[in-house]
Structures are given as structure tokens and as C-alpha cells.
VOPAGU-2260 file (C-alpha; in pm, 1 decimal, decimal comma):
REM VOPAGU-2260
SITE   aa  ch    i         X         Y         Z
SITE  UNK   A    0   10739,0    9819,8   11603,2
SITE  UNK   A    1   10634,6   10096,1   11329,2
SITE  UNK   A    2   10378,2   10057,7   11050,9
SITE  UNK   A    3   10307,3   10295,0   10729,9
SITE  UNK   A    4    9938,6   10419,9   10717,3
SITE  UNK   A    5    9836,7   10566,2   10396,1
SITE  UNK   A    6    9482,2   10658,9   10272,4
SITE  UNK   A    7    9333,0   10389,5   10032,8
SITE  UNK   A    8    9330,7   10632,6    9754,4
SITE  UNK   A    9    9628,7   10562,2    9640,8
SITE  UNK   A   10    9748,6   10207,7    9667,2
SITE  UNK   A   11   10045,8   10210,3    9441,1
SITE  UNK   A   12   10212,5   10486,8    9593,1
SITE  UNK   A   13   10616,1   10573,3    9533,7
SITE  UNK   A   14   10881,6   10326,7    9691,7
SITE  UNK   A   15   10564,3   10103,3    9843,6
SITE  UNK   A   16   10780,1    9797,7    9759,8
SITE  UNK   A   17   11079,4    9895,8    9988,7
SITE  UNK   A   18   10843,9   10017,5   10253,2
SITE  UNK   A   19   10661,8    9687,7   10278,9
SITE  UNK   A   20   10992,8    9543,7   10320,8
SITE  UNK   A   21   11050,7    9724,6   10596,8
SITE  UNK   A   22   10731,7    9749,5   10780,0
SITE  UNK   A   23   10366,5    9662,2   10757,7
SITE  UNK   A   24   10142,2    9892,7   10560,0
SITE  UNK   A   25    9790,8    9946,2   10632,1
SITE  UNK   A   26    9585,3   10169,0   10414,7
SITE  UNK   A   27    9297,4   10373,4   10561,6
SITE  UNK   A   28    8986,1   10542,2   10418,0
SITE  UNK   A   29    9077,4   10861,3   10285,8
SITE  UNK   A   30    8838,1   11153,8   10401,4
SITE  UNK   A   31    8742,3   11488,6   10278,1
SITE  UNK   A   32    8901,5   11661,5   10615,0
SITE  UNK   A   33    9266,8   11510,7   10556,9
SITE  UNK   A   34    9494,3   11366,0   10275,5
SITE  UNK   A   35    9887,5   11298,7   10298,7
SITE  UNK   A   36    9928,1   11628,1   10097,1
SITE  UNK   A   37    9778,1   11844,4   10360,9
SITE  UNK   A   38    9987,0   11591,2   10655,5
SITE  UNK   A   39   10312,0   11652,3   10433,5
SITE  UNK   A   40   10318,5   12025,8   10416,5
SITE  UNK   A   41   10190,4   12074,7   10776,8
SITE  UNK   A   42   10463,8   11903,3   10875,5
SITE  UNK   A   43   10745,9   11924,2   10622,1
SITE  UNK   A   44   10708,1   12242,6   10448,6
SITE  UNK   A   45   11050,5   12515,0   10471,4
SITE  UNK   A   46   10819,7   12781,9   10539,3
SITE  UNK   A   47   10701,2   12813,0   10913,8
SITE  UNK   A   48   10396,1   13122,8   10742,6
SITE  UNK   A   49   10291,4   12868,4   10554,6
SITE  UNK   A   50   10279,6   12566,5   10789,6
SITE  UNK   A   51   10037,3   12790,2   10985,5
SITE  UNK   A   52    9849,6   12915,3   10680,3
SITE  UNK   A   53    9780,3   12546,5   10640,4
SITE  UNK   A   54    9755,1   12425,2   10978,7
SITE  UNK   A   55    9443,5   12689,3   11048,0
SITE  UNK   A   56    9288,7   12665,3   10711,0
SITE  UNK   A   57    8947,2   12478,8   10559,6
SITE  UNK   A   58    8996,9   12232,1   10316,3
SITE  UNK   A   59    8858,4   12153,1    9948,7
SITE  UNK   A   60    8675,7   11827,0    9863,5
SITE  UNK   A   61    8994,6   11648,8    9786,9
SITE  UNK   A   62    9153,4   11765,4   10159,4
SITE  UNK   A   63    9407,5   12014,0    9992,1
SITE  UNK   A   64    9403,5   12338,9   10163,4
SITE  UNK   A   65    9267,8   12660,2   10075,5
SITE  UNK   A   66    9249,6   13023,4   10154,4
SITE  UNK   A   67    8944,8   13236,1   10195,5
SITE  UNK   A   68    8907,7   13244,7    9878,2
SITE  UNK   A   69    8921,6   12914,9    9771,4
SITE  UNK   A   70    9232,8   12891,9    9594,2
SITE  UNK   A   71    9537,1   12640,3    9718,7
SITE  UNK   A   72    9727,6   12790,3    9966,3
SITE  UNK   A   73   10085,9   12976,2    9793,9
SITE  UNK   A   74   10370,7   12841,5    9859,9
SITE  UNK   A   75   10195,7   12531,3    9950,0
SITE  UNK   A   76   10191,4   12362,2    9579,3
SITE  UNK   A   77   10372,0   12324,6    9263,4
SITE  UNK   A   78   10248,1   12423,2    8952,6
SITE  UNK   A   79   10103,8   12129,7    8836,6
SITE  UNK   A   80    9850,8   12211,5    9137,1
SITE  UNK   A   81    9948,4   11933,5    9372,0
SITE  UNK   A   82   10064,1   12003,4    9676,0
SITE  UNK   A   83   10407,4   11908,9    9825,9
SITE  UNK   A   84   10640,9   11986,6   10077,0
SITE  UNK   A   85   10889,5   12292,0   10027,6
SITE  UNK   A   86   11179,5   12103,3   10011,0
SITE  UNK   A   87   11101,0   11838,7    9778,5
């Protein structure tokens, strides 16, 4: 058996209907040191550079990842400054 874990943040996330259908969904505290964004790019983005950039970088309060100098990681967000997976 599977299950969807999501951070309580954001209870009425995309498709949740269908995936409760499907499975059971438990929602979990969110914390500074991880959000789905940062999970989603680590593990979906196109670019392997910046799957490493991300995977060895600190984090901002809202668990986005940043480079030394504080600013989202390229490559690693859209323009609207949310991050998201290359392909999507």
C-alpha cells in the first residue's frame, strides 16, 4: 500500500480529490529545512547542475533554495518566483 504525504501548508493542493481516491493522504508539518518545492526540483528538475546546486544548498525561511547570495537558485524557478520542476 502507498500513501501521499504533503506538508500541512497547503491543504487544498492540485488534483487532491483524485489522489484521495486513490490513496490515503496524510499531511505533515511543514518545516523551514524542507517544502515539496525544494523535494520536486531535487528530484524532477531536467538539469542534473542544478539538481546538485539544490541538493548542496541552504535554504530560505520558506525552504526554497538559495545561493550564497541569497537569491533562488537559476534555473530552479519560474518567474513568478516559485519554484518548480524543469519540465513542468
Amino acid at each position: 500500500m502507498c500513501c501521499y504525504a504533503r506538508g500541512d501548508d497547503m491543504l487544498e493542493f492540485p488534483s487532491r480529490e483524485w489522489v484521495e481516491s486513490v490513496m490515503p493522504v496524510h499531511f505533515l508539518p511543514r518545516t523551514e529545512s524542507c517544502s515539496s518545492s525544494l523535494i520536486r526540483v531535487l528530484y524532477h528538475d531536467d538539469s542534473a547542475e542544478t539538481r546538485e546546486k539544490v541538493a548542496f544548498s541552504t535554504t530560505r525561511y520558506d525552504g526554497k533554495p538559495v545561493d550564497e547570495s541569497g537569491e533562488l537558485i537559476k534555473g530552479a524557478r519560474k518567474e513568478d518566483d516559485t519554484l518548480t520542476a524543469g519540465r513542468y
